[in-house]
ZAMARGU-4260 file (C-alpha; in steps of 0.2 Angstrom, whole numbers, plus 5000, padded with zeros to 4 digits):
<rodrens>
0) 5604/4366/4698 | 5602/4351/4711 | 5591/4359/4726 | 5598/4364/4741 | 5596/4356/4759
5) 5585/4368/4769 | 5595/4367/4788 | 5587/4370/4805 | 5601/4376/4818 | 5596/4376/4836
10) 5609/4384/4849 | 5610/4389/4865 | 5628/4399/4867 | 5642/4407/4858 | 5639/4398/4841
15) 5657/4391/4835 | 5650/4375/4827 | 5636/4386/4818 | 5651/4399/4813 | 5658/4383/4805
20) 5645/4377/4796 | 5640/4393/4788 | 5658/4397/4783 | 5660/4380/4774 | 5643/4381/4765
25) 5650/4400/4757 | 5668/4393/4756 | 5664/4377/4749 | 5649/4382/4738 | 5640/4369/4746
30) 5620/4366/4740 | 5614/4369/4757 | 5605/4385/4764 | 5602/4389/4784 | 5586/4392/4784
35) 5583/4398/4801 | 5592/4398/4818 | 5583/4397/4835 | 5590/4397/4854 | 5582/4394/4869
40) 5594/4410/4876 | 5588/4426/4871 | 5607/4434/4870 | 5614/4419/4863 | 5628/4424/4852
45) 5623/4411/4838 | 5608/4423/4835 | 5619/4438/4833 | 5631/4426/4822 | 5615/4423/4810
50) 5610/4439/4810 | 5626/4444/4803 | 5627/4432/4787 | 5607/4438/4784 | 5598/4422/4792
55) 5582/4422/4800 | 5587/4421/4818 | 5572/4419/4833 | 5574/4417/4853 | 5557/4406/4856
60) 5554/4403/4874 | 5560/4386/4881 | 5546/4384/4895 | 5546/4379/4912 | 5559/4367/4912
65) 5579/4370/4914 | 5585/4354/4904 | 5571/4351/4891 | 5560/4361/4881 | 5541/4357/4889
70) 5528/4353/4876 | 5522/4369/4874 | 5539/4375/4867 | 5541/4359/4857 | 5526/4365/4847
75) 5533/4381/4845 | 5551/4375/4839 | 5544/4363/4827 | 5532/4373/4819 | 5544/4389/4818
80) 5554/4374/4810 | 5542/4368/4795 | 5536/4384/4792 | 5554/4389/4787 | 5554/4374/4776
85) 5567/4365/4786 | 5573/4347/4781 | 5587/4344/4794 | 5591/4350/4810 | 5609/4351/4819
90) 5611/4356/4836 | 5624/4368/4839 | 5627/4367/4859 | 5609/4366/4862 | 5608/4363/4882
95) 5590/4356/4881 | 5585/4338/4878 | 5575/4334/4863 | 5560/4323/4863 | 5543/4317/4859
100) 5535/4324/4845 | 5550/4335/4841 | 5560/4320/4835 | 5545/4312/4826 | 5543/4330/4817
105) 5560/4327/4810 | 5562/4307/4811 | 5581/4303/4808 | 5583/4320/4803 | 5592/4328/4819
110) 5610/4330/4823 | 5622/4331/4837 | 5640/4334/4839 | 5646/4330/4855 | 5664/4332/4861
115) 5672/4313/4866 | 5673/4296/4856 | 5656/4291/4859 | 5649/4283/4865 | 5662/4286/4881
120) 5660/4300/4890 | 5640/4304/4886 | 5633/4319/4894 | 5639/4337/4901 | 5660/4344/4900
125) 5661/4326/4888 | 5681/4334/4888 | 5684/4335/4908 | 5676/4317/4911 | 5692/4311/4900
130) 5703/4322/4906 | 5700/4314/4922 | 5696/4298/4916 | 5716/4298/4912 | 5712/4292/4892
135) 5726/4297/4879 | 5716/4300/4865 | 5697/4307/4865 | 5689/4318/4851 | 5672/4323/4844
140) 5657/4313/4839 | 5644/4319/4824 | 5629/4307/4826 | 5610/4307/4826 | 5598/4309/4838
145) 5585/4298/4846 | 5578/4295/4861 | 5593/4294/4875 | 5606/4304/4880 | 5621/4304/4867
150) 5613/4286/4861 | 5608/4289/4841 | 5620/4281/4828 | 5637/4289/4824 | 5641/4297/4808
155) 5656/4304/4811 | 5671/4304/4822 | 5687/4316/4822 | 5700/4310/4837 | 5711/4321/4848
160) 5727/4317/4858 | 5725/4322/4874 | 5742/4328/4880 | 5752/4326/4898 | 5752/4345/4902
165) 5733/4349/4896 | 5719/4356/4906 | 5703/4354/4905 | 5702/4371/4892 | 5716/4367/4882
170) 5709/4348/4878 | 5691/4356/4875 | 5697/4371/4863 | 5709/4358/4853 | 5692/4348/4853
175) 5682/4360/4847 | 5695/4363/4831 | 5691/4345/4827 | 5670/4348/4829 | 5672/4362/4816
180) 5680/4352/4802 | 5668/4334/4807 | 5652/4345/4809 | 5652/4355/4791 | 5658/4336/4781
185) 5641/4327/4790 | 5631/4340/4784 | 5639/4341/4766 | 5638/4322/4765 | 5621/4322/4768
190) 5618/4337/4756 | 5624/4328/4742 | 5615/4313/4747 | 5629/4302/4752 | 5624/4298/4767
195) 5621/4281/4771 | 5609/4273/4787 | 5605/4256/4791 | 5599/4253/4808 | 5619/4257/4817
200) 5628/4256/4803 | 5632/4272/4795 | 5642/4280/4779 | 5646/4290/4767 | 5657/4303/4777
205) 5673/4307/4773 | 5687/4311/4786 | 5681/4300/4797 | 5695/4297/4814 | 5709/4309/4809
210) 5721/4317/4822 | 5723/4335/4826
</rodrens>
């Protein structure tokens, strides 16, 4: 029996994309286990999600800082994090900025989705920028994180018309459909070590730019 990926999820709010992922690895049979789910949000519905499906679950305090966890939380994260075992993280709506020693505790081993073509639209409410950028098609990015905002290499991309009579709810819940089917194939690509980095360049994942 090959081993199974050991996954990190961090979220701070309802937790759709973690939903997702968790319903592909039991639908699919894929060979990875969540091994333990934090937020920054101590009623965070991803918690409650976990806790649900039997997965170790924990609200660890973010610190002193409204965008990004200080260093003190860092430490706590990560070391909650190996001591689970994790190999790779995903962020599932995660409101805080990563950096530092977090992202050398898990070096090219953190994921994002965020919800536009990146790298347009990096940043927060990715789907109203485009919305009133006037762009006919956006979508939903799958990519790793480094250092910057939105910045790391791409590994997956789903697009998403953007229609004549949408708002900006309607654009980001047809978004969101697309961020459930992109997320779960990143992290089953890289389960079954298909996943292919060199510098930019990635591959491996399937489905890549597909319309909803």
């Amino acid at each position: 029996m090959s081993p199974r990926l050991r996954l990190g999820v961090l979220g701070s709010g309802k937790g759709s994309n973690f939903v997702a992922i968790a319903d592909a690895i039991r639908e699919r049979n894929l060979p990875v286990e969540v091994a333990l789910v934090i937020s920054d949000v101590p009623d965070a519905g991803i918690l409650q999600h976990a806790k649900d499906r039997g997965i170790a679950a924990r609200f660890i305090e973010p610190g002193r800082f409204r965008t990004k966890l200080d260093e003190e939380s860092e430490v706590a994260y990560t070391s909650a994090l190996r001591e689970a075992g994790v190999e790779w993280v995903a962020l599932a709506g995660f409101m805080r900025i990563l950096k530092g020693e977090f992202l050398r505790a898990f070096p090219g081993r953190v994921l994002n989705i965020h919800p536009s073509l990146l790298p347009s639209f990096p940043g927060l409410e990715a789907w109203r920028q485009a919305l009133d950028y006037g762009v006919k098609v956006t979508g939903c990015t799958v990519h790793l994180v480094d250092q910057g905002i939105d910045t790391g290499p791409i590994l997956a991309q789903r697009a998403v018309p953007v229609h004549p009579d949408d708002t900006p709810s309607t654009l980001h819940a047809r978004i969101q459909q697309a961020e459930k089917l992109a997320y779960p194939a990143v992290i089953e690509t890289i389960a079954r070590s298909e996943l292919r980095v060199r510098g930019r360049l990635t591959g491996g994942v399937p489905g890549n730019v597909t319309g909803l």
